[in-house]
C-alpha positions as CSV (number, residue, x, y, z in Angstrom):
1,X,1.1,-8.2,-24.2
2,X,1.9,-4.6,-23.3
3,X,3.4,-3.7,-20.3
4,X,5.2,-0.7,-18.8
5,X,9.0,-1.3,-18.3
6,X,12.3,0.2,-16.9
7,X,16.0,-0.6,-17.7
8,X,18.1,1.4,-16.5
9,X,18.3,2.1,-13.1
10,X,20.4,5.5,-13.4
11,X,17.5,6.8,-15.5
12,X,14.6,6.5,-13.1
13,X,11.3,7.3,-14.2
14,X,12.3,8.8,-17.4
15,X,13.3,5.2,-18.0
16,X,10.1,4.1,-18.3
17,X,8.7,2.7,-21.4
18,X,5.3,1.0,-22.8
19,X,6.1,-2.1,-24.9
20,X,5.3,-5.7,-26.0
21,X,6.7,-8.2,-23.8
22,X,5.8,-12.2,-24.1
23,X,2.6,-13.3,-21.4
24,X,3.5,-14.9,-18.2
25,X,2.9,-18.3,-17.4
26,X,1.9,-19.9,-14.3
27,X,4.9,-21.8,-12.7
28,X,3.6,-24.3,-9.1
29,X,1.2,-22.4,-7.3
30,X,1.1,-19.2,-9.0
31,X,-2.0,-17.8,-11.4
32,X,-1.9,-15.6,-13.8
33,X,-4.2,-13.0,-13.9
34,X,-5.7,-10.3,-16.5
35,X,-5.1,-7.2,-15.0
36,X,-8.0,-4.9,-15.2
37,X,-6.5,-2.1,-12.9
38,X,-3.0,-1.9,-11.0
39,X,-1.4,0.4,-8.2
40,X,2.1,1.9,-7.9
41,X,3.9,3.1,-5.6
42,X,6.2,6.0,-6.9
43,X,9.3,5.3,-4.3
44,X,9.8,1.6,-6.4
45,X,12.4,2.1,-8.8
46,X,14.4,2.0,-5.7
47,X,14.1,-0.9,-4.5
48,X,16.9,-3.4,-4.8
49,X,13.9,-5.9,-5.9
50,X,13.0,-3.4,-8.9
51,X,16.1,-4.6,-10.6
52,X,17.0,-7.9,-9.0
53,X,15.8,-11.0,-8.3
54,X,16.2,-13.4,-4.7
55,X,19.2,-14.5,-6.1
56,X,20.9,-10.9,-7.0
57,X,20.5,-11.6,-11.4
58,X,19.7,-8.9,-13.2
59,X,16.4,-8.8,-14.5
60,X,15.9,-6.1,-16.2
61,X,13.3,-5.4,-18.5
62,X,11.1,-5.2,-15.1
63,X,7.6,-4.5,-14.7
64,X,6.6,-2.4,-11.7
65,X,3.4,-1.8,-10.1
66,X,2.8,-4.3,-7.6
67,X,-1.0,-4.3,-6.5
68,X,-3.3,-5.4,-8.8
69,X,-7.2,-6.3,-9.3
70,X,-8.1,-8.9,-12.3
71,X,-9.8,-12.1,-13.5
72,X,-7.3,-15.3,-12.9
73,X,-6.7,-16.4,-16.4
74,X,-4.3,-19.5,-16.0
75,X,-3.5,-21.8,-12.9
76,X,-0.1,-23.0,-12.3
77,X,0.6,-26.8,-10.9
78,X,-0.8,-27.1,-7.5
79,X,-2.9,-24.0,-7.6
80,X,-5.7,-24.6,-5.1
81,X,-8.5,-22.0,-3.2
82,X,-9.1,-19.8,-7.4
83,X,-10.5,-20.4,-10.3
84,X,-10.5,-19.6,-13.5
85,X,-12.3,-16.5,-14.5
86,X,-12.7,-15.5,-10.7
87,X,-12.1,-11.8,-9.5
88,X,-9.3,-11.2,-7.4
89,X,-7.1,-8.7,-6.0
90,X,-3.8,-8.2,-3.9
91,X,-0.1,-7.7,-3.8
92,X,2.2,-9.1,-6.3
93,X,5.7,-10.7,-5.6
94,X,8.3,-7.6,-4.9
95,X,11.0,-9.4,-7.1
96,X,8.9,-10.8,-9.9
97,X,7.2,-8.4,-12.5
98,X,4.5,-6.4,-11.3
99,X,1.2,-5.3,-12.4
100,X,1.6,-2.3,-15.0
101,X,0.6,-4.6,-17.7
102,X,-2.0,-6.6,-19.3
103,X,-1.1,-10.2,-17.9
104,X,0.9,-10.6,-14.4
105,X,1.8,-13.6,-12.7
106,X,1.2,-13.8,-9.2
107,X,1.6,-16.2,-6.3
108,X,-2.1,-17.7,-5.5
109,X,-1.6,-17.1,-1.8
110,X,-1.2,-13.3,-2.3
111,X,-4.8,-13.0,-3.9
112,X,-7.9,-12.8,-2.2
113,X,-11.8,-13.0,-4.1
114,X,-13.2,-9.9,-5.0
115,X,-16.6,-9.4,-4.6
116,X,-18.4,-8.4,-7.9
117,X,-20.0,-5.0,-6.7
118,X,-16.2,-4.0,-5.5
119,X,-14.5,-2.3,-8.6
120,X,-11.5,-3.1,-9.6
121,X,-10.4,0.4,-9.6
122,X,-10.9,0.3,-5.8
123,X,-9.5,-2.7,-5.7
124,X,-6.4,-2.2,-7.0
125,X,-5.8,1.1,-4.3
126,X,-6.4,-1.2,-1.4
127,X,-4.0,-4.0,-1.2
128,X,-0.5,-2.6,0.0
129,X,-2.0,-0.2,1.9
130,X,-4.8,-1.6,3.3
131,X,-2.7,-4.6,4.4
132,X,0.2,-2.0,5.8
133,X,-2.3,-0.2,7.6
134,X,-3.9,-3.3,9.4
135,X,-0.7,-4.8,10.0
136,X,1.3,-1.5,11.7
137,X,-1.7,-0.8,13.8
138,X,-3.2,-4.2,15.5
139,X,-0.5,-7.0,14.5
140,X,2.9,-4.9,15.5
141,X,0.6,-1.7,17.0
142,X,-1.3,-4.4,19.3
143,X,-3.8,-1.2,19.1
144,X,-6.7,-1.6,21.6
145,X,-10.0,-0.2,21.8
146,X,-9.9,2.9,24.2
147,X,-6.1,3.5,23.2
148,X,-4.9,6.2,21.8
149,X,-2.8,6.1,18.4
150,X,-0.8,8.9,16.7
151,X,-0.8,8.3,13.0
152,X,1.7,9.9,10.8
153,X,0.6,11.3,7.5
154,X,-3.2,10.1,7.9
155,X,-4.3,11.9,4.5
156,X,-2.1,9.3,2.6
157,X,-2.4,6.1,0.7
158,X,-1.8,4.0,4.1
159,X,-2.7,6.9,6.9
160,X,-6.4,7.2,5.5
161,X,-7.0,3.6,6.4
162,X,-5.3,3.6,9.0
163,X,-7.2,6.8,10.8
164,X,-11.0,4.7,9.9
165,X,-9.3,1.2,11.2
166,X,-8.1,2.6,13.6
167,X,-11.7,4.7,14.9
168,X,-13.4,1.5,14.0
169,X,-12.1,-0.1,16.4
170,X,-12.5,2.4,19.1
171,X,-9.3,3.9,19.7
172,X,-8.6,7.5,19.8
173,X,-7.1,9.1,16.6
174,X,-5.1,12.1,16.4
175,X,-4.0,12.5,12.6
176,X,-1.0,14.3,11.5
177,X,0.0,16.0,7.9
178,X,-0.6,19.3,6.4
179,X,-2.9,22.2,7.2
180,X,-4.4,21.7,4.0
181,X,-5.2,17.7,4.8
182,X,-6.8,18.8,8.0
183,X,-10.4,18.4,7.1
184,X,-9.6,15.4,5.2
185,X,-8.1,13.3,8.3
186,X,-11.2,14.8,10.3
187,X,-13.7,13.7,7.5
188,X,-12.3,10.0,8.1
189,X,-13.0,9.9,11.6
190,X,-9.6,11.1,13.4
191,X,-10.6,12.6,17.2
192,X,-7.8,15.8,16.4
193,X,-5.3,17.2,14.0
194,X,-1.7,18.3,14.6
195,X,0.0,20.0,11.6
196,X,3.2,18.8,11.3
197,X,4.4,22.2,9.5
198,X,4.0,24.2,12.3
199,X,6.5,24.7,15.4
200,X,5.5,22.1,18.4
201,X,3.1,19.8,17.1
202,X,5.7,17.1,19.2
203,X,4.7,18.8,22.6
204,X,0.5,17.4,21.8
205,X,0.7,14.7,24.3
206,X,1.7,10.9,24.3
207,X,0.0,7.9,22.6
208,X,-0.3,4.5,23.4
209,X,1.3,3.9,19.5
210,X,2.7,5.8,17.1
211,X,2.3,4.8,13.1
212,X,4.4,6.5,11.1
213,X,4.9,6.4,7.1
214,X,7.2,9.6,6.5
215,X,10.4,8.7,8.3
216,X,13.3,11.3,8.4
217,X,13.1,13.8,11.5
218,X,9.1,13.1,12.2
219,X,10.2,9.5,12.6
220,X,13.0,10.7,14.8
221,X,11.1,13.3,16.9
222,X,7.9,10.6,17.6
223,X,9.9,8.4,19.9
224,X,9.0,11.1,22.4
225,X,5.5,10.7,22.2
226,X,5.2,6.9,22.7
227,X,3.7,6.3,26.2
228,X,5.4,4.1,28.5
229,X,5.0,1.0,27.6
230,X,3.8,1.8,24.1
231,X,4.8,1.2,20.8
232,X,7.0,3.4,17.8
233,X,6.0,1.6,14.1
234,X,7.4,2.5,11.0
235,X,7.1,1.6,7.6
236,X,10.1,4.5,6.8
237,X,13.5,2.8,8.4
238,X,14.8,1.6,11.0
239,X,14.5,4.1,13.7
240,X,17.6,5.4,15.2
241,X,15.8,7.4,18.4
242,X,14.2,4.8,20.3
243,X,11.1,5.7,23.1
244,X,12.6,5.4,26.7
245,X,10.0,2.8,27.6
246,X,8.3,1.1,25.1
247,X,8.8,-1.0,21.7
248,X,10.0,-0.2,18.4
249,X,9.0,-2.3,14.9
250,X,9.9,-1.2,11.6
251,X,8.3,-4.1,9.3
252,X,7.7,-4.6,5.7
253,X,4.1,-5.4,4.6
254,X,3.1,-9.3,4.5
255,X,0.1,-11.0,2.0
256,X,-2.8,-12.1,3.8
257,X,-5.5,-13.7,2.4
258,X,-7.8,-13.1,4.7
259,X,-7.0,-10.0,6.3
260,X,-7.5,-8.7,2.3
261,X,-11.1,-10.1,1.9
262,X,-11.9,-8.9,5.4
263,X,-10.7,-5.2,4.0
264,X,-12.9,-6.1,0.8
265,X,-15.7,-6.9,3.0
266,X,-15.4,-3.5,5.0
267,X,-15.0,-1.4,1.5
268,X,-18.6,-3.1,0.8
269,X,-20.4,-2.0,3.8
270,X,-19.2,1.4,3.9
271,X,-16.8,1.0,6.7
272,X,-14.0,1.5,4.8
273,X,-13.8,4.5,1.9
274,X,-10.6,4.3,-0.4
275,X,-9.1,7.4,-2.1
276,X,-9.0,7.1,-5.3
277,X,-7.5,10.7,-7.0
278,X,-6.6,9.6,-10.4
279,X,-7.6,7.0,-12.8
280,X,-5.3,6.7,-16.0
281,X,-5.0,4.3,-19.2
282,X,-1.9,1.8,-19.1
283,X,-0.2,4.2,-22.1
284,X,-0.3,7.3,-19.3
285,X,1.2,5.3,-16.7
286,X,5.1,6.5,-17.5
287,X,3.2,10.1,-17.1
288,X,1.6,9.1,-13.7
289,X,4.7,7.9,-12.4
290,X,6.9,10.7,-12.9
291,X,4.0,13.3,-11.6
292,X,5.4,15.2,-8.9
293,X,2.5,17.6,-8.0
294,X,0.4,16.3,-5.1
295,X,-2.5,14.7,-5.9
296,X,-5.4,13.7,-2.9
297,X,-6.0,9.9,-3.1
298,X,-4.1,7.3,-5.1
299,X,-3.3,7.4,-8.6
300,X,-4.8,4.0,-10.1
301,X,-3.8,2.6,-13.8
302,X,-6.9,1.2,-15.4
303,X,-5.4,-1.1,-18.2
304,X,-8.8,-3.1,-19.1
305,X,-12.7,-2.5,-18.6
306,X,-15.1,-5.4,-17.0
């Protein structure tokens, strides 16, 4: 198969290569699937996971990308809940190869169905940050209808579904990010705007939670805003400026099963629009990875067609 691989670490993304590797197999409970489209997050050749495995081996030539949509091709020993030649979608394992490639192995319990008039292009946007977005807001959030929720850089891959999550389930959204992304965070149902370029934007008034996905000195100036008895959640770090009265989680996304076909379910009915800004071929996904001009909605690698 081809794939998209790195090897050395000191080279970063102009370490990325397409070339013929040998297809997965299926070890217990795993599938493997033909990818059809994949998602990348550009921040991934740092992780630790990139370029080891659980055990801290090298395992180098590795394959990033880690959400992917596709047709399960193979079932491993034990497999059970997919089929063969089903639709699915969701994370893969963050120390196994990823999805930038024709064939990927992937734990069963990561995938959920996807419904045939959901395309895999959509698909493939959704699963990190769909899941990150649910997870920061209602499981470590414990967001509540009639709350209020501050939600860091809302015009991004996991802020945009956050801000319509978050209005669907009737809290009140203020959206950071740019001046430019101001319309954009409006557009998808945030209440109000602060712009986190100019001077102040702390001094808006306190939230009931605050979701932030930058880090750095926005994460350190939001503990401030958190109400009494609210909650700080980042995806960034840990903080190091905690709110005077109220919680702090910094947590790392989790598969869910359901939660994903739930997302599915709201991308069908309209509840739920994903940005895609980009589609490119698997042979331009080196090129998409090392683009460093913003670009609104998620870059998506489309490596085959239904």
């Amino acid at each position: 198969m081809q794939a998209i691989t790195v090897r050395d670490r000191e080279a970063g993304v102009t370490g990325l290569s397409l070339e013929d590797l040998p297809r997965p197999h299926a070890a217990e409970n795993d599938v493997v699937v033909r990818v059809h489209a994949a998602g990348f997050t550009r921040g991934e050749l740092d992780w630790p996971a990139t370029w080891t495995d659980r055990a801290g081996r090298d395992r180098t030539p590795s394959v990033p990308g880690h959400e992917v949509s596709g047709v399960v091709t193979e079932l491993g020993y034990g497999t059970t809940g997919l089929t063969i030649g089903q639709r699915v979608f969701g994370p893969t394992d963050w120390a196994r190869d990823g999805s930038l490639a024709e064939y990927v192995a992937v734990e069963a319990r990561n995938l959920a169905p996807l419904p045939a008039d959901v395309d895999h292009t959509v698909a493939a946007a959704l699963p990190i940050s769909g899941l990150t977005a649910w997870q920061g807001l209602f499981d470590h959030g414990r967001l509540t209808t009639g709350q209020t929720v501050l939600i860091h850089g809302a015009a991004g891959a996991v802020g945009s579904i956050a801000v319509q999550l978050a209005h669907d389930a009737g809290a009140r959204v203020v959206g950071t990010g740019r001046f430019a992304d101001r319309d954009t965070v409006l557009g998808l149902g945030a209440h109000a705007f602060l712009d986190l370029e100019a001077d102040g934007w702390e001094d808006a008034g306190r939230a009931d939670v605050v979701f932030d996905v930058i880090g750095g000195g926005v994460l350190d100036r939001s503990a401030a805003l958190v109400r009494p008895g609210g909650t700080l959640v980042t995806i960034a770090r840990p903080p190091t400026v905690r709110p005077q009265d109220g919680r702090v989680v910094f947590f790392v996304v989790e598969p869910d099963r359901a939660r994903l076909a739930d997302l599915a379910q709201r991308v069908r009915d309209g509840r739920l629009r994903v940005r895609i800004g980009a589609v490119r071929p698997l042979a331009e996904a080196a090129a998409a990875f090392a683009r460093r001009e913003r670009v609104p909605g998620r870059t998506v690698i489309r490596v085959a067609e239904d």
